[in-house]
ROFIMAR-533499 format. One line per field, with one value per residue (C-alpha): residue number from 1; chain; x, y, z. Coordinates in Angstrom, 2 decimals, decimal comma, padded with zeros to 5 digits. Layout:
ROFIMAR-533499
n = [NUM  ...]
chain = [A  ...]
u = [X  ...]
v = [Y  ...]
w = [Z  ...]
END
This chain:
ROFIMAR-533499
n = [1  2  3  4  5  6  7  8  9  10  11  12  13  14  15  16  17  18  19  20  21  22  23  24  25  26  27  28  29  30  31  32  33  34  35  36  37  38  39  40  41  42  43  44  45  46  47  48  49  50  51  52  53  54  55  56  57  58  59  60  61  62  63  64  65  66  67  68  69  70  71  72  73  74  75  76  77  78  79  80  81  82  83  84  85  86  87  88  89  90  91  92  93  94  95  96  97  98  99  100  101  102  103  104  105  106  107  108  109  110  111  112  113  114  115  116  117  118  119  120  121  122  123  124  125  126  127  128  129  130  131  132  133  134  135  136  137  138  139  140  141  142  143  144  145  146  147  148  149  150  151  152  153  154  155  156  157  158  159  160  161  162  163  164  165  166  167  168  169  170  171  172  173  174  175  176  177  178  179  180  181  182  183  184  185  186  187  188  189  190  191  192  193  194  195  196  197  198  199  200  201  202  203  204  205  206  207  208  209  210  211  212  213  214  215  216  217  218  219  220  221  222  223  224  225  226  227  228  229  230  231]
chain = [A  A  A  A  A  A  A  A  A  A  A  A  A  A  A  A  A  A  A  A  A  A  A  A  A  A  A  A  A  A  A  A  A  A  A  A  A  A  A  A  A  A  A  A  A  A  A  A  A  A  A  A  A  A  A  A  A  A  A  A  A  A  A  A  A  A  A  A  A  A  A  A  A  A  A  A  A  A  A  A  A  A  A  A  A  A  A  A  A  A  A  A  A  A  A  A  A  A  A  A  A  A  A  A  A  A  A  A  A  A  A  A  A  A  A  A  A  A  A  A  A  A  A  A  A  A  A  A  A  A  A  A  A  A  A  A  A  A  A  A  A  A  A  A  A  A  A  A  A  A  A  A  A  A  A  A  A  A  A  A  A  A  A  A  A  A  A  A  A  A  A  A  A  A  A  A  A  A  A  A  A  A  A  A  A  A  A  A  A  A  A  A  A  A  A  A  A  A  A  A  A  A  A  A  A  A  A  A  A  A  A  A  A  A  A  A  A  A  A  A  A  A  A  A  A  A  A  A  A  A  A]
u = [081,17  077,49  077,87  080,86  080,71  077,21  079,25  081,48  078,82  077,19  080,48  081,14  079,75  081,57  084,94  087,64  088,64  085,12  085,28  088,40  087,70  086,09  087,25  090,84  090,17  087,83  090,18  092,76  090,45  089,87  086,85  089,70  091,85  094,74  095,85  095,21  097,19  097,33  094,92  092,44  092,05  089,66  090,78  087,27  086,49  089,82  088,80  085,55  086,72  089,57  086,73  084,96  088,15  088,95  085,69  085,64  089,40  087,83  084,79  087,04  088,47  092,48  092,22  090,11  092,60  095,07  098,65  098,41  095,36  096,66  099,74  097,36  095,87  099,08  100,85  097,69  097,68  101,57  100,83  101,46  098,54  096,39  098,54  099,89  096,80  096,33  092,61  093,30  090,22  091,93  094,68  092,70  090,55  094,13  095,56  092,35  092,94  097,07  095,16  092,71  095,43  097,75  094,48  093,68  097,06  098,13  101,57  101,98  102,41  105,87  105,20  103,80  105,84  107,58  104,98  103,34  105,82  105,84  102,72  102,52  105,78  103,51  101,08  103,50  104,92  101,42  099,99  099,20  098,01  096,08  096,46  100,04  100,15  097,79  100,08  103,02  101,16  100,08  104,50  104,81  102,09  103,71  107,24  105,68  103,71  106,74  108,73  111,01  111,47  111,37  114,94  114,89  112,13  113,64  116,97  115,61  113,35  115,73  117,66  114,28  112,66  115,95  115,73  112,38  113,37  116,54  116,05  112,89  114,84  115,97  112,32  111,82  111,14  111,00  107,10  107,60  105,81  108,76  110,88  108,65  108,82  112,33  112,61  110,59  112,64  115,71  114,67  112,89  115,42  118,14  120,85  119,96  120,38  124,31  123,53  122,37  124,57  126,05  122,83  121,64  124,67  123,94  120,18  121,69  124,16  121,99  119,33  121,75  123,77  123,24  120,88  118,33  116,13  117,13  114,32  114,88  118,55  117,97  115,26  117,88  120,53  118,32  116,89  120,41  121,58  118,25  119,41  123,34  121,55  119,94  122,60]
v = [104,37  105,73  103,22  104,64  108,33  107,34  106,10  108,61  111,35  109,28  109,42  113,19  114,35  112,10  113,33  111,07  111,25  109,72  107,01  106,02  104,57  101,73  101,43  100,53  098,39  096,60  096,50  094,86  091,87  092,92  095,29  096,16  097,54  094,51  093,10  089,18  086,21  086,06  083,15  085,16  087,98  087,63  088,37  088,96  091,56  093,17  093,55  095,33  097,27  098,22  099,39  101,64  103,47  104,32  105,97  107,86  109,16  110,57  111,52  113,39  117,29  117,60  119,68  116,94  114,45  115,25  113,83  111,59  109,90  109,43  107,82  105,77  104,55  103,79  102,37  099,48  099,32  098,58  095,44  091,66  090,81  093,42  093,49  090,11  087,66  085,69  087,16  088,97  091,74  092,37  094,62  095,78  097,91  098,26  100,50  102,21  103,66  104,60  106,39  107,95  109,01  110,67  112,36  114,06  115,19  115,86  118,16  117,48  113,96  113,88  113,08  109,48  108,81  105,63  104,01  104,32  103,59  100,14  099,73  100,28  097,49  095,08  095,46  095,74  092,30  090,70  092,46  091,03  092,98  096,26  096,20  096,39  099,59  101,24  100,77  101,71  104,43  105,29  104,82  107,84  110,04  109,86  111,03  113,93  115,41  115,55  116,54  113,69  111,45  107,67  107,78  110,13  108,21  105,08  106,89  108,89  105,67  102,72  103,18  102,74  099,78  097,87  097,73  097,07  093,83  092,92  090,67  088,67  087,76  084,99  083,76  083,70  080,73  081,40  082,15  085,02  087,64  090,39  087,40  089,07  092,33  092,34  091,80  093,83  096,62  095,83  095,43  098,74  100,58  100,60  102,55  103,69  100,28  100,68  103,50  100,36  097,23  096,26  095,78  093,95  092,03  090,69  089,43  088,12  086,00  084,83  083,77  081,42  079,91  076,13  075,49  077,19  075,71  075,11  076,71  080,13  080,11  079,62  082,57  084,77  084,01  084,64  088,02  089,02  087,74  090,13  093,08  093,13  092,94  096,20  098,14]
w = [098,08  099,41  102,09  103,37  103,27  105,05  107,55  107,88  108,14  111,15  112,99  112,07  115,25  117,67  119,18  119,41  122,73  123,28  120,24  120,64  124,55  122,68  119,31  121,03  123,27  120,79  118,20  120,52  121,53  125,16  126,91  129,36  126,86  127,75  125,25  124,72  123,46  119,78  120,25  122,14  119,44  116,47  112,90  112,02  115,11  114,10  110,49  111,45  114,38  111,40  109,21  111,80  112,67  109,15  109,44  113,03  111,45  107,95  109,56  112,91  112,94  112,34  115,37  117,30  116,11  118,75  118,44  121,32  120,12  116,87  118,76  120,74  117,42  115,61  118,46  118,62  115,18  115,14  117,24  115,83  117,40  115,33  111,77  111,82  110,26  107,21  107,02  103,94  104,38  107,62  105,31  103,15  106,27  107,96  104,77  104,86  108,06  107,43  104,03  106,95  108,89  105,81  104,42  107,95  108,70  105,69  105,85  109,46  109,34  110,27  113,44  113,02  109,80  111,35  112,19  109,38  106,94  108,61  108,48  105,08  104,79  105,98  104,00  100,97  101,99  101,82  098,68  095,17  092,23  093,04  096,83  096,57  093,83  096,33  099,41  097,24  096,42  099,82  100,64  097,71  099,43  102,94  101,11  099,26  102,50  104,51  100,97  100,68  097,94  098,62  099,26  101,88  103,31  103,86  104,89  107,70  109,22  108,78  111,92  114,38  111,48  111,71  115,71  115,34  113,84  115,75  119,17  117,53  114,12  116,06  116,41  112,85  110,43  106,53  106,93  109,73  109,08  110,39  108,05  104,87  105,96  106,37  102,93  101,58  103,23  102,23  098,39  098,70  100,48  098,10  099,42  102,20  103,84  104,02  107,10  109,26  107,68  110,25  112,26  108,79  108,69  112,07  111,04  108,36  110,32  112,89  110,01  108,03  110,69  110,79  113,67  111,41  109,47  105,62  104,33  106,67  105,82  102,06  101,85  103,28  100,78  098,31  099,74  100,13  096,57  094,97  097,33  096,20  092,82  093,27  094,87]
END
């Protein structure tokens, strides 16, 4: 804990529009800011480039913190080729910086609530024990600073998540990572999902027909058996 508010009161003095010129482009695997093939881009400089942001964002001004920045930052963030690893420190820096982000903006985080909520379904669908009760927790805190209860939450974002997801279902194999996160959604959604079924229904269909592969098609009748069991 010393460590890191040392860190952070290093970077207190340096404005993001300056930082952020070389923690993005860092983070993404390129000098050039382009990013490179999933091949190309190192779990390991990800993880620590994760780890510095978390503290140029605790250590920044709101007001310094401007909206497109913070877009910048979530929209790189957002990327398969920066939250999509099996590095498991990788998520453990990544929900430090959504935390960053909700603590800085606090009431006004409306704005980049999306994103962040699937971020935070991500790292849900690859969490075990503690990690996973502090991203659920992190899921409660982004409900109660825009006044919503988890509910509400999930009702107002599932429209832009599920097209997120539709076009590159048909890419998926039972170990996809937008496979896990699609489930996690839907069991966490309750609901809310019948506002987007029929867009569900078609991932659904597409992900059981018979060219698929058994173990793909039987995940899916499963996830959908668990959420008609929660409805």
């Amino acid at each position: 804990k010393q460590w890191y508010q040392r860190r952070v009161a290093i970077t207190a003095g340096i404005e993001p529009k300056l930082w952020k010129e070389f923690v993005i482009p860092a983070l993404q695997g390129s000098s050039t800011g382009e990013v490179k093939s999933r091949v190309g881009v190192s779990p390991q400089l990800c993880t620590s480039c994760l780890r510095v942001l978390s503290s140029l964002i605790t250590g920044s001004l709101p007001e310094k913190l401007s909206p497109e920045i913070t877009h910048e930052i979530l929209d790189t963030i957002c990327k398969p080729e920066v939250n999509e690893s099996s590095h498991s420190p990788l998520y453990i820096e990544l929900s430090a910086v959504v935390k960053s982000v909700l603590n800085i903006h606090g009431s006004t985080i409306s704005e980049y609530s999306c994103s962040l909520l699937f971020l935070l379904l991500r790292l849900c669908s690859v969490s075990t024990g503690d990690e996973l009760i502090a991203n659920e927790t992190l899921i409660v805190q982004l409900g109660e600073l825009q006044g919503k209860d988890l509910m509400e939450l999930y009702a107002e974002h599932a429209p832009t998540l599920v097209e997120k997801l539709k076009g590159v279902h048909k890419n998926w194999t039972r170990h996809s990572p937008d496979h896990n996160l699609f489930g996690e959604f839907l069991l966490r959604s309750g609901p809310t999902v019948s506002t987007i079924m029929p867009d569900v229904y078609g991932i659904f269909k597409d992900c059981t027909s018979k060219e698929k592969d058994p173990e793909l098609r039987m995940s899916m009748f499963t996830l959908l058996g668990k959420s008609m069991f929660l409805r």
